[in-house]
VMD Tcl script that builds the backbone (N, CA, C; Angstrom):
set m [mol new atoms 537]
animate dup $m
set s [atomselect $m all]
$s set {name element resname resid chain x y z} {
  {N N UNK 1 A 128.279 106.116 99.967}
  {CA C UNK 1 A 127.616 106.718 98.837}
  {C C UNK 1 A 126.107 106.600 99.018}
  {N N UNK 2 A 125.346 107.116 98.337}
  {CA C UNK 2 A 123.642 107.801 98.857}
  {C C UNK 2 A 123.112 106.728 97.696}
  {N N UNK 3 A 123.092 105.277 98.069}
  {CA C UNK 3 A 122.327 104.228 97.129}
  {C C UNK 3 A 121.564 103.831 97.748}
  {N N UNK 4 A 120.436 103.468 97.498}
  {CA C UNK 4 A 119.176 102.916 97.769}
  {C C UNK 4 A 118.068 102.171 96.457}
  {N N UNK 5 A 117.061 101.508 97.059}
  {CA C UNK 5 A 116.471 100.937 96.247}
  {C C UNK 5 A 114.593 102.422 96.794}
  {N N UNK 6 A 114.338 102.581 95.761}
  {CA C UNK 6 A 113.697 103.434 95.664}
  {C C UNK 6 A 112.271 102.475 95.738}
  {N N UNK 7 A 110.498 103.229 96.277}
  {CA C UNK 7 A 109.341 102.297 96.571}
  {C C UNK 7 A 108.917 101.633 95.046}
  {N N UNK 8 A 109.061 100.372 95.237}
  {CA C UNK 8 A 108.678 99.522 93.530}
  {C C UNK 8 A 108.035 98.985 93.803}
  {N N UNK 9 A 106.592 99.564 94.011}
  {CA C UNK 9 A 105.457 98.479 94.922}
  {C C UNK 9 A 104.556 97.714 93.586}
  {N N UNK 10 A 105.229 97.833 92.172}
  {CA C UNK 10 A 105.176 96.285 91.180}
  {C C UNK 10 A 105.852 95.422 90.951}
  {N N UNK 11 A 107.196 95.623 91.696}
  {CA C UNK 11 A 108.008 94.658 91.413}
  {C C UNK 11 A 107.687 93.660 91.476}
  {N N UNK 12 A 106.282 93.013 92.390}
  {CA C UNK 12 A 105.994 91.791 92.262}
  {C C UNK 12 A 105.030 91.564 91.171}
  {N N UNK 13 A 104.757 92.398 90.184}
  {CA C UNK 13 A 103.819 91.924 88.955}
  {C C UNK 13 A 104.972 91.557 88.042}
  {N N UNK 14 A 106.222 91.930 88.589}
  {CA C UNK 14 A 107.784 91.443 87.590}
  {C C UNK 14 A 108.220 90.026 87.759}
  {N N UNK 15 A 108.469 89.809 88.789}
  {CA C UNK 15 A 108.839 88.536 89.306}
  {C C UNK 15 A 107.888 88.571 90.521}
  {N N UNK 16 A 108.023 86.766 90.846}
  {CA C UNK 16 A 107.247 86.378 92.362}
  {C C UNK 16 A 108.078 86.944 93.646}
  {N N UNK 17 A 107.251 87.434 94.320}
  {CA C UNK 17 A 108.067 88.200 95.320}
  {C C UNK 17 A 108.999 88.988 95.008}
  {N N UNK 18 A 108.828 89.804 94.222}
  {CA C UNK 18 A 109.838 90.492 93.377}
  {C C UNK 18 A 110.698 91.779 94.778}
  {N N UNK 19 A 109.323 91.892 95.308}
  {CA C UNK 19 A 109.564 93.488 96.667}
  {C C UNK 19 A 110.576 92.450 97.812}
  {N N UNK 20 A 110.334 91.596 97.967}
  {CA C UNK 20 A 111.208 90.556 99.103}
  {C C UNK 20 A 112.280 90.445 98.268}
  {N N UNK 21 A 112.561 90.173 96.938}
  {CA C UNK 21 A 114.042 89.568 96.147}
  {C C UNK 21 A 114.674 91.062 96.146}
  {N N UNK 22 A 114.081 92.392 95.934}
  {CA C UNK 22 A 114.553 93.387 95.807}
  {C C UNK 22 A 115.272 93.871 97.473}
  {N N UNK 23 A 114.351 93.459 98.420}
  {CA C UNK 23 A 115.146 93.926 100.063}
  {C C UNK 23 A 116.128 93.251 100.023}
  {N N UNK 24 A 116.102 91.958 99.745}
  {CA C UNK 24 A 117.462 91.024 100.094}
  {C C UNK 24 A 118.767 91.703 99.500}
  {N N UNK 25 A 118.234 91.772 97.868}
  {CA C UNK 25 A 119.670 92.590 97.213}
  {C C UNK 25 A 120.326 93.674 98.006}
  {N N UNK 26 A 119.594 94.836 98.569}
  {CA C UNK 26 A 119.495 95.856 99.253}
  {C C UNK 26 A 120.182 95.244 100.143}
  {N N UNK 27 A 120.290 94.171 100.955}
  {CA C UNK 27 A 120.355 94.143 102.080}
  {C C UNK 27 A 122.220 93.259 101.910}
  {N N UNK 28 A 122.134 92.574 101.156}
  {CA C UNK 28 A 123.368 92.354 100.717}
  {C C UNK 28 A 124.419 93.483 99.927}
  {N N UNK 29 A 123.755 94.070 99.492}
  {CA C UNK 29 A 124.687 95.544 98.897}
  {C C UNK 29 A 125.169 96.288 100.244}
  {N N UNK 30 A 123.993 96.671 101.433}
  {CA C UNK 30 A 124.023 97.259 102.438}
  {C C UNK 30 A 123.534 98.530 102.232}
  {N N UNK 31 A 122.337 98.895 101.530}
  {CA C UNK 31 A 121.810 99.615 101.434}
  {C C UNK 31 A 120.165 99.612 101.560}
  {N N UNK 32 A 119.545 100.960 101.927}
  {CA C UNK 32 A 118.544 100.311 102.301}
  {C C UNK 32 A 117.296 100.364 101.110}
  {N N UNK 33 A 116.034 99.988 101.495}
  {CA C UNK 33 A 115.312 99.612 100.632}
  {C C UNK 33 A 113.911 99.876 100.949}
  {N N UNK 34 A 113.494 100.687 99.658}
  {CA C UNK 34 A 111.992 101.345 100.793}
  {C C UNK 34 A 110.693 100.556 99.959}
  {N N UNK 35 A 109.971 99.900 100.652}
  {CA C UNK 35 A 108.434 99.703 100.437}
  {C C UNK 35 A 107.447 100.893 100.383}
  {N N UNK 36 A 106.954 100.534 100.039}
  {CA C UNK 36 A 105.954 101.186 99.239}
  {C C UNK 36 A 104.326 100.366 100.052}
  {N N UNK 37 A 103.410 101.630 100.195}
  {CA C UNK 37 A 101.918 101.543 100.694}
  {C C UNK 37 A 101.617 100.779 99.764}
  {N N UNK 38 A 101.664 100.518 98.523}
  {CA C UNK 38 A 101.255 100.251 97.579}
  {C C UNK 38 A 101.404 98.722 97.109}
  {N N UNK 39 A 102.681 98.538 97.961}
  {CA C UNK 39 A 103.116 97.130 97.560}
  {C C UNK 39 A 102.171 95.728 97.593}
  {N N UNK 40 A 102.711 94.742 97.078}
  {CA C UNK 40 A 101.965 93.895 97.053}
  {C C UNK 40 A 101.996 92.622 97.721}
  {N N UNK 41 A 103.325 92.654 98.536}
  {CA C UNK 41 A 103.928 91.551 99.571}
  {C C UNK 41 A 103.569 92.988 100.905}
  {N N UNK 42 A 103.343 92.110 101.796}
  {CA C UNK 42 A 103.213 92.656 103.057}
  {C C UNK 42 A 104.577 93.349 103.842}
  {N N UNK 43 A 104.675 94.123 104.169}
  {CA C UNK 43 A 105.535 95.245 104.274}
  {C C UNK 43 A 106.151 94.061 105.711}
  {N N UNK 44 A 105.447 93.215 106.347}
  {CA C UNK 44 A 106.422 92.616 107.486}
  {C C UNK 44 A 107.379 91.557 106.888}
  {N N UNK 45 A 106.821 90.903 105.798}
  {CA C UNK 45 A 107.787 89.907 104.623}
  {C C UNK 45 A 108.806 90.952 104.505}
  {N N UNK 46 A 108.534 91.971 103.660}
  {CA C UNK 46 A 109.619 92.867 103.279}
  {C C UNK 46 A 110.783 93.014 103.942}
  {N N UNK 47 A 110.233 93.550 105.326}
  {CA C UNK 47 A 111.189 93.882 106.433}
  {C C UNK 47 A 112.032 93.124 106.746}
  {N N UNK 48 A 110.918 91.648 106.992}
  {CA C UNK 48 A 112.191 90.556 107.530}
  {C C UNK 48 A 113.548 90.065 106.670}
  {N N UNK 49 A 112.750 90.183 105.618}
  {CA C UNK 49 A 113.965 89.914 104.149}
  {C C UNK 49 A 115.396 90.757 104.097}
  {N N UNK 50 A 114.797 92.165 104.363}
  {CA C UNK 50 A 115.644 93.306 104.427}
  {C C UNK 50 A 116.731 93.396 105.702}
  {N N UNK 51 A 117.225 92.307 106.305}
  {CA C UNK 51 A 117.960 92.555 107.085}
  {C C UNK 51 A 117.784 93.697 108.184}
  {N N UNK 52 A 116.358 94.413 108.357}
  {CA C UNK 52 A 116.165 95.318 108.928}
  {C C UNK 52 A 116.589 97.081 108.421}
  {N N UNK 53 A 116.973 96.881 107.217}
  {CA C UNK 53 A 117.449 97.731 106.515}
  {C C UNK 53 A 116.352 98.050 105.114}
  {N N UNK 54 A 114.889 98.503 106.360}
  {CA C UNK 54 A 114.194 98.934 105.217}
  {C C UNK 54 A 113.702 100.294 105.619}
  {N N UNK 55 A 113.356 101.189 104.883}
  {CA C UNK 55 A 112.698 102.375 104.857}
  {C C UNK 55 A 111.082 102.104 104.660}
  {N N UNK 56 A 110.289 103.237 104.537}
  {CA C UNK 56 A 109.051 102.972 104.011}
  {C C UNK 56 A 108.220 104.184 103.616}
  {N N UNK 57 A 107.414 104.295 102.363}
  {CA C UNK 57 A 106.855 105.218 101.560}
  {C C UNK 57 A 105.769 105.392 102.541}
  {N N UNK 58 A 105.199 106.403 102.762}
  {CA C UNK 58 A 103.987 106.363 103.013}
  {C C UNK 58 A 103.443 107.359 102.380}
  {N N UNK 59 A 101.858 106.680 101.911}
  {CA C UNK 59 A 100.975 107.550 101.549}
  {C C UNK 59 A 100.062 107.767 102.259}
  {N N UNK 60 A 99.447 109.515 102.526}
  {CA C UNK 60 A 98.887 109.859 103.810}
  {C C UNK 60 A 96.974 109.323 103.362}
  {N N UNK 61 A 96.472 108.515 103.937}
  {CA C UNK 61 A 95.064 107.949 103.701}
  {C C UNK 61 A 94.321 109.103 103.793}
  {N N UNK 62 A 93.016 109.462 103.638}
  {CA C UNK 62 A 92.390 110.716 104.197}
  {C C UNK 62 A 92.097 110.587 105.787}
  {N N UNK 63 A 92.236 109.240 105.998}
  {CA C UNK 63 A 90.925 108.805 107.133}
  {C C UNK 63 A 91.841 109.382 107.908}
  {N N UNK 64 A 91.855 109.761 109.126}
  {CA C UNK 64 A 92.996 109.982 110.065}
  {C C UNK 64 A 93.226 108.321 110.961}
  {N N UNK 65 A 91.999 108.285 111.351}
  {CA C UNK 65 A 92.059 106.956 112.061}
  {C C UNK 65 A 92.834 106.054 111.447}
  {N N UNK 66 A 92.446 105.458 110.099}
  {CA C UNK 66 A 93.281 104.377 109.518}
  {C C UNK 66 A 94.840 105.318 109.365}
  {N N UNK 67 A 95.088 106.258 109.113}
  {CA C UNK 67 A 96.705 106.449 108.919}
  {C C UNK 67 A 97.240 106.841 109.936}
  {N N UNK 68 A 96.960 106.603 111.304}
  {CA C UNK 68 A 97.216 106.759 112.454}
  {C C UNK 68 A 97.742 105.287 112.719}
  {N N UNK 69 A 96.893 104.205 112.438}
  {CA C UNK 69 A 96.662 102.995 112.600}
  {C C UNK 69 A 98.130 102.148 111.722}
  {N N UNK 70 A 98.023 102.692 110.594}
  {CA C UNK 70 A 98.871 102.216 109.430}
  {C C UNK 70 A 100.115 102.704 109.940}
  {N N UNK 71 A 100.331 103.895 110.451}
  {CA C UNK 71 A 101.662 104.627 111.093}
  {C C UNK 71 A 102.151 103.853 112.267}
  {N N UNK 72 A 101.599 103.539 113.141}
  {CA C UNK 72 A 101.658 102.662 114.334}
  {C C UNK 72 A 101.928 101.294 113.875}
  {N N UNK 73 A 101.467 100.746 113.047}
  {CA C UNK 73 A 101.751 99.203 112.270}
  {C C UNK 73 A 103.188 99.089 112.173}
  {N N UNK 74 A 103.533 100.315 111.166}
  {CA C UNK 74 A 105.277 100.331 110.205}
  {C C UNK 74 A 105.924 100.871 111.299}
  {N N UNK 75 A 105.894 101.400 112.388}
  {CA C UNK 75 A 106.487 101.751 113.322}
  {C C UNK 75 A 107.041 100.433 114.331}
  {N N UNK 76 A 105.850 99.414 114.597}
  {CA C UNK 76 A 105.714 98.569 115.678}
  {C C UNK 76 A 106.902 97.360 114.995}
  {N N UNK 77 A 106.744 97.115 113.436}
  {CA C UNK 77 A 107.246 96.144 112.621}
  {C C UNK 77 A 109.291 96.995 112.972}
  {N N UNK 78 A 109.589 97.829 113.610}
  {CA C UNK 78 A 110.907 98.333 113.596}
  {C C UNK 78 A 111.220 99.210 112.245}
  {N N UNK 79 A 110.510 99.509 111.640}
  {CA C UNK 79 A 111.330 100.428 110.540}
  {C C UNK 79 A 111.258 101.778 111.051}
  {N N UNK 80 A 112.958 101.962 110.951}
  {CA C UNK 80 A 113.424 103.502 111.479}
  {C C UNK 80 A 113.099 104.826 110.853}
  {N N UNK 81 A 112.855 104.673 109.054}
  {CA C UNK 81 A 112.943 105.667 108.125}
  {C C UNK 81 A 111.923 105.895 107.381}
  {N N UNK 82 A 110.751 106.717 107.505}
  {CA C UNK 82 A 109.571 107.175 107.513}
  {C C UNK 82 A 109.676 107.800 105.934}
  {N N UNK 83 A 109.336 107.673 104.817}
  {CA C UNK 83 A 109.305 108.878 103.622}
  {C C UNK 83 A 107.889 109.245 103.289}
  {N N UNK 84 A 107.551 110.233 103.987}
  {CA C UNK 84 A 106.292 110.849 103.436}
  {C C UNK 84 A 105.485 111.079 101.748}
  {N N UNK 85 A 105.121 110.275 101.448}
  {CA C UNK 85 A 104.882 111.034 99.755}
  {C C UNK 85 A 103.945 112.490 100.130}
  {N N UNK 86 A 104.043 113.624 99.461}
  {CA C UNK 86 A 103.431 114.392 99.362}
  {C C UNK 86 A 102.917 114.852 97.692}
  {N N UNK 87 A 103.609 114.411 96.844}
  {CA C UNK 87 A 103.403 114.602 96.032}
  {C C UNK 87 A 102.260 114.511 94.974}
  {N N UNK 88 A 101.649 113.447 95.426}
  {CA C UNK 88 A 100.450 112.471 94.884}
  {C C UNK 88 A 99.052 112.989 95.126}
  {N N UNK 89 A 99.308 114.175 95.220}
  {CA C UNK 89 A 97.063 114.432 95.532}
  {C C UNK 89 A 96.972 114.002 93.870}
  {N N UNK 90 A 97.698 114.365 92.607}
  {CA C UNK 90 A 97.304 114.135 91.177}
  {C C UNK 90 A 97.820 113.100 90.857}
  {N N UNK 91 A 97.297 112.071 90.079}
  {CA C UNK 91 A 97.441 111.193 89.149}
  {C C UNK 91 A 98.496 111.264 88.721}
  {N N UNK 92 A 99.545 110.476 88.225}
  {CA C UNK 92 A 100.972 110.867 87.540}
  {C C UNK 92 A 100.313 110.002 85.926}
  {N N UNK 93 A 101.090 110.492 85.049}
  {CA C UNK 93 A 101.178 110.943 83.879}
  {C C UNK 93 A 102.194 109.642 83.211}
  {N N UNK 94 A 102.006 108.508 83.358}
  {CA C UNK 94 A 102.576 107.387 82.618}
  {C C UNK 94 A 102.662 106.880 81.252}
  {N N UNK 95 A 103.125 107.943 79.905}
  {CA C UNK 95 A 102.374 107.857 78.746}
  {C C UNK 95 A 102.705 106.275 78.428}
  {N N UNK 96 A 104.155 105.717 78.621}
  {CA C UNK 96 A 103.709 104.528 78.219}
  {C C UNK 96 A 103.091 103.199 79.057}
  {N N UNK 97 A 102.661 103.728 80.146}
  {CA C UNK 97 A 101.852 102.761 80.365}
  {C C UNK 97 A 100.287 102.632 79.938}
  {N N UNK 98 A 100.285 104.040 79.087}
  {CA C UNK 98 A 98.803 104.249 78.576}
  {C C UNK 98 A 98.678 103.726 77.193}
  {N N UNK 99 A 100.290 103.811 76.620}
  {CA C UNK 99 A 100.515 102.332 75.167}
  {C C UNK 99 A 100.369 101.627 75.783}
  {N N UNK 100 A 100.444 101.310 76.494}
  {CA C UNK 100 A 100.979 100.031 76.884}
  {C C UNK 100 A 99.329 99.151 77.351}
  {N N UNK 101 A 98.600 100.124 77.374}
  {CA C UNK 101 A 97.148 99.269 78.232}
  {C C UNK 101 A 97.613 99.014 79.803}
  {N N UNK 102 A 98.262 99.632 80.677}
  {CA C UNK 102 A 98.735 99.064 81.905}
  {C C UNK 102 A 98.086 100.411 82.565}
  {N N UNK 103 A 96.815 99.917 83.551}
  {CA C UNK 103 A 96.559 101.303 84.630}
  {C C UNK 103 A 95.901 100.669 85.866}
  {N N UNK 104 A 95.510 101.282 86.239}
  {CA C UNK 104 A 95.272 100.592 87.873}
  {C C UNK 104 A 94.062 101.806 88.636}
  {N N UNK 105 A 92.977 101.215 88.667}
  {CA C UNK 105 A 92.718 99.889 88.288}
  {C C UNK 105 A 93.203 98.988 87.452}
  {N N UNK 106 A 93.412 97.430 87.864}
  {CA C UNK 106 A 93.927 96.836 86.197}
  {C C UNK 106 A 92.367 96.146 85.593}
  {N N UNK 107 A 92.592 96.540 84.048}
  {CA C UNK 107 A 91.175 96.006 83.784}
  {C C UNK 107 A 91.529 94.905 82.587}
  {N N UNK 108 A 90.674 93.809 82.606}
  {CA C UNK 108 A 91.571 92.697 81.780}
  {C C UNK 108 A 90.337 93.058 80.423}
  {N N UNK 109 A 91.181 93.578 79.829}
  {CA C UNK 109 A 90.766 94.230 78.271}
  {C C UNK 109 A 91.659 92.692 77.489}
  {N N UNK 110 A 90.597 92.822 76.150}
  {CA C UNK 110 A 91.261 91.976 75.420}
  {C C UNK 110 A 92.914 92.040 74.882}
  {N N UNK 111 A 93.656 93.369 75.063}
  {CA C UNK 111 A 95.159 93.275 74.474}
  {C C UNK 111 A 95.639 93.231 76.168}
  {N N UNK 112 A 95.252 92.946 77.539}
  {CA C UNK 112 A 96.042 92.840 78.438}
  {C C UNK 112 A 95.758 91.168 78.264}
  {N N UNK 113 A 95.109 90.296 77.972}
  {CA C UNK 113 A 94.806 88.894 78.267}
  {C C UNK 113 A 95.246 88.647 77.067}
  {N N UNK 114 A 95.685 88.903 75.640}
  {CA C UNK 114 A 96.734 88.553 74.876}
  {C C UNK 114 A 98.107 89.063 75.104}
  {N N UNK 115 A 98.119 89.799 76.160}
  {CA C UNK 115 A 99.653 89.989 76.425}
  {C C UNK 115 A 100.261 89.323 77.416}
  {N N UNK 116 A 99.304 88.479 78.500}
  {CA C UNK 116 A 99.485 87.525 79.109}
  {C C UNK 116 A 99.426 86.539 78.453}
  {N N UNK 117 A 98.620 85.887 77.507}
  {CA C UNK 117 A 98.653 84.496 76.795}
  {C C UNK 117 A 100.084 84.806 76.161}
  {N N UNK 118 A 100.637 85.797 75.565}
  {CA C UNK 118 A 101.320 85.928 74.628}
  {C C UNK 118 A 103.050 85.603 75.536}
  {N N UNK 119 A 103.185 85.181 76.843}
  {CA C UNK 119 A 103.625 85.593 77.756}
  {C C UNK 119 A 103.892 84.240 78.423}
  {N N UNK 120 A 103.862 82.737 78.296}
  {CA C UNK 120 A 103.879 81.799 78.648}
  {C C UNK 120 A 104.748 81.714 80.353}
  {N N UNK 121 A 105.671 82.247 79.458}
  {CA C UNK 121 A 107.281 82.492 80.824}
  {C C UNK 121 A 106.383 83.039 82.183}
  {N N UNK 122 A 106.095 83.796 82.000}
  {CA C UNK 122 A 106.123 84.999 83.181}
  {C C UNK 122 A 104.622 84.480 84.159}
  {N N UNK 123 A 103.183 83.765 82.638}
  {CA C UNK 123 A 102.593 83.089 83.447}
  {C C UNK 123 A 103.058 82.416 84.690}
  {N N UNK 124 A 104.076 81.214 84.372}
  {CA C UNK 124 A 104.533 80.052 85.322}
  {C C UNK 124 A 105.451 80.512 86.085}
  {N N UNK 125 A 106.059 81.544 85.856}
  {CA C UNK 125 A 107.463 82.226 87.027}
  {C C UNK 125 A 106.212 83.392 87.939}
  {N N UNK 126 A 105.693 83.961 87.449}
  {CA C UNK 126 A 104.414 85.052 88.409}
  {C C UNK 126 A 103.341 84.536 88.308}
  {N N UNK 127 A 102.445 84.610 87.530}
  {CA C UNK 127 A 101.057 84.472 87.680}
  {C C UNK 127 A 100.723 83.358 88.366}
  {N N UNK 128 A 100.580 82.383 88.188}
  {CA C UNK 128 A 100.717 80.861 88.667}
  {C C UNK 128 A 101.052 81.104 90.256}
  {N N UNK 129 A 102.201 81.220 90.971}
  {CA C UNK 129 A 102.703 81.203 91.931}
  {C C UNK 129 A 101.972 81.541 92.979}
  {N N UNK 130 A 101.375 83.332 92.377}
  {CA C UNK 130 A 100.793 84.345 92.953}
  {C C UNK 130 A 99.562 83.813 93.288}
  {N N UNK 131 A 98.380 83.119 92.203}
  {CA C UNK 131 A 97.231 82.882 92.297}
  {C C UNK 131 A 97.337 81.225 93.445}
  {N N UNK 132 A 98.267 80.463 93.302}
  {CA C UNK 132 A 98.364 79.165 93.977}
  {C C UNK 132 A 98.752 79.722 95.381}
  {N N UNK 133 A 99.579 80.969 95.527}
  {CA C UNK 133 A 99.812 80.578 97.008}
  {C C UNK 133 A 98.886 81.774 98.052}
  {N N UNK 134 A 98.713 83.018 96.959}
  {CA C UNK 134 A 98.346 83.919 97.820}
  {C C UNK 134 A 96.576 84.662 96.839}
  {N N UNK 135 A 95.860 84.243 95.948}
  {CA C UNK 135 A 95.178 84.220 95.378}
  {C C UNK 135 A 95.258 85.473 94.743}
  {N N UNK 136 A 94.494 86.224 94.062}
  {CA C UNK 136 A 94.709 87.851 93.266}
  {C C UNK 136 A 95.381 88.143 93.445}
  {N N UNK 137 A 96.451 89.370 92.689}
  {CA C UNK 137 A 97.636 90.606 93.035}
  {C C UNK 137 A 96.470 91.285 94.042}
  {N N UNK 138 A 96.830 92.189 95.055}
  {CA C UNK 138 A 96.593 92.858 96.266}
  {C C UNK 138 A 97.175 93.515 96.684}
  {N N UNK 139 A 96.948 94.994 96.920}
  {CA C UNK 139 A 97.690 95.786 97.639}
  {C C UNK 139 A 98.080 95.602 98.978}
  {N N UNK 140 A 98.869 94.550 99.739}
  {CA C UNK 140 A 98.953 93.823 100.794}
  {C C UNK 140 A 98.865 95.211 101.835}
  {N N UNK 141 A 99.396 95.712 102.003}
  {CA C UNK 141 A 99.542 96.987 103.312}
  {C C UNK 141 A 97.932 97.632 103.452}
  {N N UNK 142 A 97.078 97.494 102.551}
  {CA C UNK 142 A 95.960 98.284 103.104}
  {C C UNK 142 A 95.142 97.578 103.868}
  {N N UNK 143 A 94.479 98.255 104.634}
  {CA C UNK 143 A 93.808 97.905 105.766}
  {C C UNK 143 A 92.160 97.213 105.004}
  {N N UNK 144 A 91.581 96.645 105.845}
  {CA C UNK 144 A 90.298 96.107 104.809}
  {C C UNK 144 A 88.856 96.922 104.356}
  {N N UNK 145 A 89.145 97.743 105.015}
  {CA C UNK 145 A 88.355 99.312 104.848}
  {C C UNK 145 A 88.182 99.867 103.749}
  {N N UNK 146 A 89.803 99.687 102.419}
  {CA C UNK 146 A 89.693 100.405 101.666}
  {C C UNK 146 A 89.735 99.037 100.582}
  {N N UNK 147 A 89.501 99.475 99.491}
  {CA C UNK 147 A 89.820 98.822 98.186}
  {C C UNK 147 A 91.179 98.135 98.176}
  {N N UNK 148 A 91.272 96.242 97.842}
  {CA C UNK 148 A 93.086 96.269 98.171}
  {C C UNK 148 A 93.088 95.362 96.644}
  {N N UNK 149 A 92.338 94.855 95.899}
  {CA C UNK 149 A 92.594 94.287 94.721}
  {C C UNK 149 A 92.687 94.802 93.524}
  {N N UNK 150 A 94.197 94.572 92.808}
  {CA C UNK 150 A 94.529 95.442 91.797}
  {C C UNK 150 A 93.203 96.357 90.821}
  {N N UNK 151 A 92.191 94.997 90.678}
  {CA C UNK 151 A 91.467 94.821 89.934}
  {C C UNK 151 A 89.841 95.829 90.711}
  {N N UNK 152 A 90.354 96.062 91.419}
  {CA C UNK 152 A 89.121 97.377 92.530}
  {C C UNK 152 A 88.353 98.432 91.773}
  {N N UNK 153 A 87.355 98.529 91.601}
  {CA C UNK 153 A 86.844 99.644 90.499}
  {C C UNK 153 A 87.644 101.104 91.935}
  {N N UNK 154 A 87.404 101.173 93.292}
  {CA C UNK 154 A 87.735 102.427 93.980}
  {C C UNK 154 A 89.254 102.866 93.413}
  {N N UNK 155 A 89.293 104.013 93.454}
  {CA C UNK 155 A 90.547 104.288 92.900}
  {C C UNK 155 A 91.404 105.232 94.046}
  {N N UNK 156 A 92.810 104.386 93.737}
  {CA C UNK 156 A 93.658 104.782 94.871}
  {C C UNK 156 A 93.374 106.181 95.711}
  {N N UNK 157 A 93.228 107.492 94.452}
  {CA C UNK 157 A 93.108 108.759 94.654}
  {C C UNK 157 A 91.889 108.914 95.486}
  {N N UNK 158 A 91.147 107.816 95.866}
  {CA C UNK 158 A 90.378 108.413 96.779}
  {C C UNK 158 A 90.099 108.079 98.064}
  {N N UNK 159 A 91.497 107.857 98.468}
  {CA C UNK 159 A 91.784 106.877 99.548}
  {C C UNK 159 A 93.335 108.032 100.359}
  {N N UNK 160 A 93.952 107.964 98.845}
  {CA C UNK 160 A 95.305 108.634 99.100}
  {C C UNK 160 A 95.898 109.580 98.678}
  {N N UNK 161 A 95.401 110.295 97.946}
  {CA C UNK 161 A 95.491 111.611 97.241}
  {C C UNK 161 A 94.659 112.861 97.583}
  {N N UNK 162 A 95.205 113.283 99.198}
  {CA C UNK 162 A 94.012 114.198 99.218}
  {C C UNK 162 A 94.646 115.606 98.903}
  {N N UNK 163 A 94.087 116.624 98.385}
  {CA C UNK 163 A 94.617 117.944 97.358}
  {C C UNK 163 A 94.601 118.513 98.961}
  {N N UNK 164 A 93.698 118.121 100.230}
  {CA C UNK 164 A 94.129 119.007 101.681}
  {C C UNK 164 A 94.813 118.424 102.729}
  {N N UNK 165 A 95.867 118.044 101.805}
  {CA C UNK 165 A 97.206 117.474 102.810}
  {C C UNK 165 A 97.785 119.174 103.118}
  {N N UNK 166 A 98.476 119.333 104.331}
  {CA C UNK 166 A 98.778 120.081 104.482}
  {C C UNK 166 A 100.288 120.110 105.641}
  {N N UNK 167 A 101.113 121.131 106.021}
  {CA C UNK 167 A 102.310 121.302 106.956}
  {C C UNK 167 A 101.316 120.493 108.565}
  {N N UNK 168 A 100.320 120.593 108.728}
  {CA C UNK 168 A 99.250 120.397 110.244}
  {C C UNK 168 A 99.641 118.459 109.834}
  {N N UNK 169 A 99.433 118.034 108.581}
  {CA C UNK 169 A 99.652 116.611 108.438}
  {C C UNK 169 A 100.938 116.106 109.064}
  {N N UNK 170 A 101.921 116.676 108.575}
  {CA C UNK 170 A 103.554 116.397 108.737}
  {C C UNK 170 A 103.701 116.736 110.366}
  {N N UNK 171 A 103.211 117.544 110.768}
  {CA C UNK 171 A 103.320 117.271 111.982}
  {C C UNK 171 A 102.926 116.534 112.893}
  {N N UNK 172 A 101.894 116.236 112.518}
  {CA C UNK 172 A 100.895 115.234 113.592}
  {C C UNK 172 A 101.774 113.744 113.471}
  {N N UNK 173 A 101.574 113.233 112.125}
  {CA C UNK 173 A 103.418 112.164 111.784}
  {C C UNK 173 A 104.206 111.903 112.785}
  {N N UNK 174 A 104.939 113.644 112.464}
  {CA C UNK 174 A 105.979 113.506 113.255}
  {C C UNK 174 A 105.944 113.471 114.544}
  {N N UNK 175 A 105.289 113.764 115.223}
  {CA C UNK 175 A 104.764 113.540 117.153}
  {C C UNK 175 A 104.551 111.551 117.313}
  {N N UNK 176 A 104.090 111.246 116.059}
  {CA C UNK 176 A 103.838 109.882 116.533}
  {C C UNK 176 A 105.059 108.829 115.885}
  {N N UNK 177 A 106.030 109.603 115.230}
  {CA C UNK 177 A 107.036 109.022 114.392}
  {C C UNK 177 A 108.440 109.189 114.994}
  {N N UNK 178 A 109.141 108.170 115.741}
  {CA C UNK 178 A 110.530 108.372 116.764}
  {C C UNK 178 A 111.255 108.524 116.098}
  {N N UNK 179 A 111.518 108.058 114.564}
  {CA C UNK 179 A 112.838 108.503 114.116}
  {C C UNK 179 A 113.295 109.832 113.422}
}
mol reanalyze $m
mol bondsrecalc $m
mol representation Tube
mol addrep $m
């Protein structure tokens, strides 16, 4: 049957290591499990967790160099199953994360730092963990070139959303992509 764990590159603002607890499940179900550019555990944690049964999102950078670079990385780490996002030159449309005060940049407004105080649990099971072992949330997969802290005024879209992605992109990929 066509199950998979789809790119949840917050699962770790859910739980600690939330993207590693999510491959394992995957990997014990026997299905596979795709990371995400975006994620916040390093896509080689991921992998190893995943029994080798991971996929991976990619979002195309503008730079060519760095997504040449980034392509060659997720390639070298053994992942067989390449998913192109194309979709993303625009912003997606999250109304309740816009109740919610949740956007990304994350900006610590006074109702996101009472929704963490308000939040004791999730401090000591995430926050805590995150800041003691690996310091800020971080977009672990980006290269140091671009913006990688949640908290980054640069915004993703101008890194990874380019409106002149085109069929010339998908190919060039695919010449450097074996599976």
């Amino acid at each position: 049957m066509p199950y998979g764990i789809s790119p949840t590159a917050s699962a770790g603002l859910m739980s600690d290591l939330g993207e590693i607890d999510l491959a394992r499940a995957a990997a014990r179900m026997g299905v596979p499990c795709t990371a995400a550019t975006n994620s916040l555990t390093p896509v080689e944690d991921i992998f190893e967790a995943s029994d080798g049964l991971l996929w991976f999102q990619l979002y195309m950078w503008r730079d060519l160099a760095l997504r040449n670079a980034f392509i060659e990385r997720i390639r070298s780490i053994g992942i067989r199953t390449l998913l192109v996002t194309v979709d993303g030159s625009v912003g997606s449309n999250r109304e309740n994360d816009y109740r919610n005060g949740f956007s990304m940049p994350l900006r610590y407004t006074p109702k996101l730092i009472a929704q963490v105080a308000a939040n004791p649990g999730w401090c000591l099971r995430v926050l805590a963990p995150q800041y003691l072992k690996r310091g800020a949330f971080m977009k672990a997969n980006y290269p140091p070139e671009l913006a990688r802290k949640l908290t980054d005024k640069t915004v993703d879209h101008e890194h990874t959303k380019s409106d002149r992605q085109c069929w010339d992109d998908i190919m060039r990929i695919r010449d450097k992509w074996p599976g």
